[in-house]
C-alpha positions as CSV (number, residue, x, y, z in Angstrom):
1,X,10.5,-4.5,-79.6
2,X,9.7,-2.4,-82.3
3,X,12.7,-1.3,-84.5
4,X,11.6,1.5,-86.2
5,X,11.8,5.2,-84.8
6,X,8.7,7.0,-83.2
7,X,7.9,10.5,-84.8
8,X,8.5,13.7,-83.1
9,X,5.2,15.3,-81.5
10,X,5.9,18.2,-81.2
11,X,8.1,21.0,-83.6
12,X,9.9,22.2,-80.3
13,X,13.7,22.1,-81.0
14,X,15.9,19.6,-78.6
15,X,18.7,20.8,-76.9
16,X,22.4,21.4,-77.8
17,X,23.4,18.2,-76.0
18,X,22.0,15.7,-74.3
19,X,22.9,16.1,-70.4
20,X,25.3,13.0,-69.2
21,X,25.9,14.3,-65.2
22,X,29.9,14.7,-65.0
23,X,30.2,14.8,-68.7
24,X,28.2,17.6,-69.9
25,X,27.8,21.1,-68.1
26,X,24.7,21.0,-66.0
27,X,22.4,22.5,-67.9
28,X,20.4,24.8,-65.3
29,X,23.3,25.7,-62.8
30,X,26.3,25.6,-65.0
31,X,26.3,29.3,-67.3
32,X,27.8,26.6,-70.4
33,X,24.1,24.5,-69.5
34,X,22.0,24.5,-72.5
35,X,18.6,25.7,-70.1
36,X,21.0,28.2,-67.9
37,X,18.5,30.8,-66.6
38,X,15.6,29.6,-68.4
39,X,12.5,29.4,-66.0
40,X,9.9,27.5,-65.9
41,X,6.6,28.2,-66.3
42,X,3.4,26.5,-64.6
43,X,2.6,23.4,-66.3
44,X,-1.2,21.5,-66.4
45,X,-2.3,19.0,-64.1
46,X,-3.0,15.9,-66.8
47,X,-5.6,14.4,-65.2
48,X,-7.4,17.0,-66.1
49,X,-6.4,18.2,-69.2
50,X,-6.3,16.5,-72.6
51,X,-2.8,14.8,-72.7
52,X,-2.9,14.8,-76.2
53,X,-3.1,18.5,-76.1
54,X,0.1,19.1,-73.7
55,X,2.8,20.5,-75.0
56,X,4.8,19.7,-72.3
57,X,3.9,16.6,-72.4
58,X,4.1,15.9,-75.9
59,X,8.0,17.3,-75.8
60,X,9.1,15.2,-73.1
61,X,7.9,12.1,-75.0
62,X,10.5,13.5,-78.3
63,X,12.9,14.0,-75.4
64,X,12.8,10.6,-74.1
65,X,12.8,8.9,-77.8
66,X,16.1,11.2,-78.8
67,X,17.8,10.1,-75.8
68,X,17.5,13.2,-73.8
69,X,16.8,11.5,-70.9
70,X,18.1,13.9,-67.9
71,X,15.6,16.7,-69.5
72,X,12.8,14.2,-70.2
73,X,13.2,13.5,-66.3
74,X,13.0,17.2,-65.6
75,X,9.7,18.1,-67.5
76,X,7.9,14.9,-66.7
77,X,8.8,16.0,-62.9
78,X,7.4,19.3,-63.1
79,X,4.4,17.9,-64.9
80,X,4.4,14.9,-62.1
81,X,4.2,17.3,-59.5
82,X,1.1,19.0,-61.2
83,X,-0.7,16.1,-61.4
84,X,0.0,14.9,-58.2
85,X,2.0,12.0,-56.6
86,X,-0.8,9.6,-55.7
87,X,-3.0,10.0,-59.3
88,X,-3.1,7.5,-62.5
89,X,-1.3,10.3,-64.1
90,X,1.2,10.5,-61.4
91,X,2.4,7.9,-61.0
92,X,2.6,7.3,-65.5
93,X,5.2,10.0,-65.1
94,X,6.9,8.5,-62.3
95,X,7.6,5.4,-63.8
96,X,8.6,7.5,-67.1
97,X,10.7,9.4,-64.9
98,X,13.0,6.4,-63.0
99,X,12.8,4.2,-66.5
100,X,14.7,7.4,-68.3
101,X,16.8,7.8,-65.4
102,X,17.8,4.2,-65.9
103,X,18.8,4.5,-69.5
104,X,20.7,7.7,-68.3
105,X,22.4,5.4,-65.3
106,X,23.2,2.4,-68.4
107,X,24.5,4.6,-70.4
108,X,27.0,5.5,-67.6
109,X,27.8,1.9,-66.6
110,X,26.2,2.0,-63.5
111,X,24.0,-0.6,-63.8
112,X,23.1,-1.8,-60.4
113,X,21.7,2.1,-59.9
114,X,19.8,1.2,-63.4
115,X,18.3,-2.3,-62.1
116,X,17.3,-0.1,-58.7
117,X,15.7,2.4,-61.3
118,X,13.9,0.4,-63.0
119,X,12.7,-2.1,-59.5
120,X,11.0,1.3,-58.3
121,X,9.0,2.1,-61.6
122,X,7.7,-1.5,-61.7
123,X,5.4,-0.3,-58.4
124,X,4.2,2.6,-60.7
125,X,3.7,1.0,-63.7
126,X,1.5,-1.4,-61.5
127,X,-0.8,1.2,-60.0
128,X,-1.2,2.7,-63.7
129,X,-2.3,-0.5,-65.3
130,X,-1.2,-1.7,-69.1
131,X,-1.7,2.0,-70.7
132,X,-2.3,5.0,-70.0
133,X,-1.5,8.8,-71.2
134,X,-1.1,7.5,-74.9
135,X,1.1,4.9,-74.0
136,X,1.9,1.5,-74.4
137,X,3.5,0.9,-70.3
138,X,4.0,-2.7,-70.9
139,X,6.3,-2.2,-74.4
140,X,8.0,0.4,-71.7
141,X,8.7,-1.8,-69.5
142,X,10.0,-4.8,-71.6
143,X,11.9,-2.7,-73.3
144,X,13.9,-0.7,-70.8
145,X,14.8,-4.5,-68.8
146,X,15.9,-5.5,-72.0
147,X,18.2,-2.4,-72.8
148,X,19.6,-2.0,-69.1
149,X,20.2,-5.6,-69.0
150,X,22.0,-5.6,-72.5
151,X,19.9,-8.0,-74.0
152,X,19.4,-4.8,-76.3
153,X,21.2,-2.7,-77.9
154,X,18.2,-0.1,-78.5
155,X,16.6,1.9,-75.6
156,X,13.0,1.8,-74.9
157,X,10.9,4.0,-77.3
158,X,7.6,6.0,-76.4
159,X,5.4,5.6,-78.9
160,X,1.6,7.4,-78.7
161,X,-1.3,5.8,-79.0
162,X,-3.5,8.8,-80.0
């Protein structure tokens, strides 16, 4: 595991909070919810565009790495749906997707949801191979089993491989 922080990729400003369901207003259907009537636009389809070049992209990576793991869930889902279910990209951003939504289910305790999490993204991470979209799937792996099964302390980091 690597212990020091990845930079930001993009300038985009994170939210107010960081989204913890039952904690935190929701933030799209609760008028308190830090995205509350925001709408999104259409996003790329990254197998065919540079990912490098995503914005999108780019701020759900700084989302992910500042522990903004609900909202990293919802743009890499919009940009999973882009790209398509059964594509290398596809299913990169579906394993993203269910190992942030393991952190989110650790940090709540609820780690037998977080082991189920992290079971499904193993499939994903399989079909994608060792890298892929700038990153290192393998560190991704190790490191979310080791934070949702305490042996650490520090969640899982995305760091690009430009």
């Amino acid at each position: 595991m690597i212990n020091q922080e990845p930079p930001r990729y993009t300038r985009i400003g994170l939210p107010d909070y960081r989204h913890v369901p039952g904690r935190t207003p929701h933030p799209t259907r609760d008028p308190l919810g830090h995205s509350f009537g925001r709408e999104p636009g259409s996003l790329p389809d990254l197998n065919a565009v540079d990912w490098h070049l995503c914005r999108e992209y780019l701020f759900g990576v700084d989302l992910f790495n500042n522990d903004y793991w609900w909202e990293c869930h919802e743009v890499f889902e919009g940009l999973w749906h882009a790209a398509g279910h059964a594509t290398i990209a596809g299913h990169v951003l579906q394993a993203v997707i269910q190992c942030a939504a393991a952190h989110l289910k650790a940090e709540a305790d609820s780690m037998a949801a977080a082991a189920r999490l992290f079971e499904h993204s193993l499939g994903h991470f399989n079909w994608a191979g060792p890298s892929a979209l700038g990153l290192n799937l393998e560190a991704l792996v190790r490191d979310t089993r080791a934070f949702i099964t305490l042996q650490a302390a520090r969640p899982a980091r995305l760091f690009l491989q430009f």
